[in-house]
N, C-alpha and C positions, 0 to 999 in steps of 0.2 A: 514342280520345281525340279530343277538339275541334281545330278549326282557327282559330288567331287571325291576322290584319293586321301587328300588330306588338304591342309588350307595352308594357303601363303598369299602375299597380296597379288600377284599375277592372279587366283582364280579364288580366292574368296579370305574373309580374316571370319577369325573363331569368335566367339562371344568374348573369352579372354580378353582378345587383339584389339576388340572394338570398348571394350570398357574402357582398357588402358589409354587409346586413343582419344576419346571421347568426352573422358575423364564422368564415364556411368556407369552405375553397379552393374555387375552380371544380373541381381534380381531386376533393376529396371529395363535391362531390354528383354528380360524373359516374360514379363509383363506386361511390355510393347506388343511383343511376341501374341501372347494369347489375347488380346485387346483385339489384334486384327490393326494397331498402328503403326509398328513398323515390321513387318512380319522378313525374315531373313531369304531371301532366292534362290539360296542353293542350301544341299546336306550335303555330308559324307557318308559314303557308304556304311558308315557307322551307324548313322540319322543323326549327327552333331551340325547343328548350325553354323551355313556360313554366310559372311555379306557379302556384298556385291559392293561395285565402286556406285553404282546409282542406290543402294542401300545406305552405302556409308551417305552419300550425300543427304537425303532424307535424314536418316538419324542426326546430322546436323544440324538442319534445319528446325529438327524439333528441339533440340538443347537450346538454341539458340531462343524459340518463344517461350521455353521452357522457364529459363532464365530470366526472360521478361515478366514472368508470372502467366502465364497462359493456362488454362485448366489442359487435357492432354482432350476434351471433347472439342473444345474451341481450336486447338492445333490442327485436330483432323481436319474439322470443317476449312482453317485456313489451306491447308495441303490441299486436300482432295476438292473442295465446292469450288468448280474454278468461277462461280459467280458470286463467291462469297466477297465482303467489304472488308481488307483488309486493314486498309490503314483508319477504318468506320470501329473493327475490330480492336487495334490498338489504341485509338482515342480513348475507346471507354477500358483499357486496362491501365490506361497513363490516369483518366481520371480515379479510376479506385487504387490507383497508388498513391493519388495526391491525396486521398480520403486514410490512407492510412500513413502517409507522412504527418498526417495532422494530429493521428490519434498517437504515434508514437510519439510528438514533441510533446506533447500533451502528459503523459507518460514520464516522459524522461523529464518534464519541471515538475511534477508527482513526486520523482524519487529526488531530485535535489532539495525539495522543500522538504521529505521524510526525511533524506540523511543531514539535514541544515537544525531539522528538530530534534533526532535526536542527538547531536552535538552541543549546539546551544538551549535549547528547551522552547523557547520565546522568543517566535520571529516577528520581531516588531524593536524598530530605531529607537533607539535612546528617546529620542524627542516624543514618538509614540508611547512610548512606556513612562514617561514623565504625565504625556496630556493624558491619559487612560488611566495609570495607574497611582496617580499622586506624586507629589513633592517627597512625599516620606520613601518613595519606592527609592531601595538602591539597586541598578542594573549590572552590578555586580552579582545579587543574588542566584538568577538562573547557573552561571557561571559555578558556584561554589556548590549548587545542589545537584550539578550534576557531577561533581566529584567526588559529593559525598554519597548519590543515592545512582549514578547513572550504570550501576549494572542490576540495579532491582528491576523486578517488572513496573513496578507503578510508575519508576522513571519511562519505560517504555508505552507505557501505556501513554502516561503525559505528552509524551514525544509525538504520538500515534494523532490524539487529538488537536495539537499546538499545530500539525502540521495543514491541519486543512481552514486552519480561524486566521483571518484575517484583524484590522483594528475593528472594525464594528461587531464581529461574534467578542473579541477581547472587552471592549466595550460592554457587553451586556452582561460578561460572565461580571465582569468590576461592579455593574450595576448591581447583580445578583446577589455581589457578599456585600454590598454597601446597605443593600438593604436589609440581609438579615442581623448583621450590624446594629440596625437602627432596631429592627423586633427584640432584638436579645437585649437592646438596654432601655426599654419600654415594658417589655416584660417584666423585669428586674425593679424596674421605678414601682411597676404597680402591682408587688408582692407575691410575684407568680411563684410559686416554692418546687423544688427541685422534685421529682416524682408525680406531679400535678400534670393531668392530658394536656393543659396547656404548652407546660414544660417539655413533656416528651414531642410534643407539634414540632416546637422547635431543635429536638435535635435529630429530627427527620428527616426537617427541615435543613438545615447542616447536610446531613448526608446529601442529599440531592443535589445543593447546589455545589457538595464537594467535589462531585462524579463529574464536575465539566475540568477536573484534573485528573483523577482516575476512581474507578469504584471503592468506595472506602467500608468497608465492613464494621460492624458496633465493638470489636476490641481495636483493630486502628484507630476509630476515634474516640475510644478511650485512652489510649497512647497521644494523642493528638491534644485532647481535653490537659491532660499533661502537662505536656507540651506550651501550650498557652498558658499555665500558669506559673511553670516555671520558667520557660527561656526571656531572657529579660525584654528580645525584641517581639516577641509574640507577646509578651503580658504589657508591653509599654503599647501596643495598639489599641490592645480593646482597655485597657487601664484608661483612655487616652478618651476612646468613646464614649467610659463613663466607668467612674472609681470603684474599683470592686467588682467590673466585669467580669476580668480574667478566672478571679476563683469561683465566681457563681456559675458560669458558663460549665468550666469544670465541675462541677456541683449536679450539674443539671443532666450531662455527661453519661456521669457514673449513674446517678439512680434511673435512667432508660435502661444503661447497660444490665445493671440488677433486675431490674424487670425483663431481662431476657434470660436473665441465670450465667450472666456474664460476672466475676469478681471483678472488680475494677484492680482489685491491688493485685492482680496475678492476669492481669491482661497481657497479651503480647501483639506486637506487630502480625498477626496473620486475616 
């Protein structure tokens, strides 16, 4: 290579010159540099790199596929292999772009149905949530629990799972309490007593199918058990399923909870 004085564009531009121009870090052409992919043609007496105008053109050139997504190994081969298939070459980069145009739309209705859930809770039309969720459902509800619980984690968590069910996962969770529904007031007909393995099956059984809203731990649904007995639209459901659900349920509840060395009366929400 040449030896220059100092650089100006009549006989070479500095790494500086050529960033600013370029619009590339000085680390990326000192990395071009030792690659051996755009290496600079002249120093200064100094040994500071300078370009050349057939330099700068090269380093163009690479911005340019650069920009396209080009790896900088596939660059060289396009520069240097004068028998290389160029536009063979950018077919298959246009193709793995359209491969990743798809995985980012794909992506970006991800986060709108994540920020859609946790807003609303329940992505699913009035009329879904009527045929799914019954007559008695008000679609008010989601609405008002997420003003009363939407900076808890469990609302986050609810949010997390609401956003990947569609009506038939909503469907089967409905299936899920309707059935145990139906066990808990079968139980109850045929004398199951509260602390009985039968009894504790079924508040397991509860947790399980509570966790397709968020993981519930045995003093939450002791709080929960509560809950059922005293809120008048929770105790008017299973009261509804069958007379005297609501306080047995709760009943059944507490003495699981006891058998883990849980008080029921000094339970808390954790």
């Amino acid at each position: 290579m040449g030896s220059m004085p100092d650089a100006t564009d009549a006989d070479g531009l500095t790494v500086g010159q050529v960033s600013t121009r370029l619009g590339v870090t000085v680390r990326a052409l000192h990395h071009w540099d030792e690659i051996g992919l755009a290496r600079p043609s002249m120093r200064t007496a100094a040994g500071y790199r300078l370009y050349t105008a057939d330099d700068l053109e090269r380093l163009h050139r690479i911005v340019v596929y650069r920009e396209l997504g080009l790896g900088l190994d596939r660059i060289r081969t396009v520069l240097d292999d004068s028998s290389a298939d160029v536009p063979g070459a950018l077919r298959t980069q246009r193709a793995q772009v359209a491969e990743r145009i798809v995985r980012l739309q794909k992506l970006s209705d991800g986060l709108d149905r994540m920020i859609d859930a946790h807003e609303r809770g329940l992505l699913l039309t009035i009329e879904q949530q009527a045929a799914i969720l019954g007559p008695q459902w008000n679609p008010d509800w989601p609405a008002q629990a997420r003003h009363r619980y939407g900076t808890t984690t469990q609302w986050q968590q609810y949010a997390e799972r609401s956003a990947t069910r569609g009506p038939e996962e909503w469907q089967a969770v409905a299936d899920a309490v309707a059935d145990l529904d139906r066990a808990l007031a079968d139980a109850m007909d045929t004398g199951v007593t509260p602390g009985s393995p039968a009894a504790n099956r079924l508040v397991e059984r509860h947790r399980e199918v509570f966790a397709s809203y968020f993981p519930l731990t045995r003093q939450m649904q002791v709080c929960l058990g509560r809950m059922y007995e005293a809120d008048p639209g929770f105790a008017a459901h299973y009261n509804g399923v069958r007379a005297g659900l609501a306080t047995w349920f709760r009943q059944i509840i507490d003495a699981s909870a006891r058998a883990h060395d849980i008080d029921p009366d000094t339970a808390t929400w954790q």
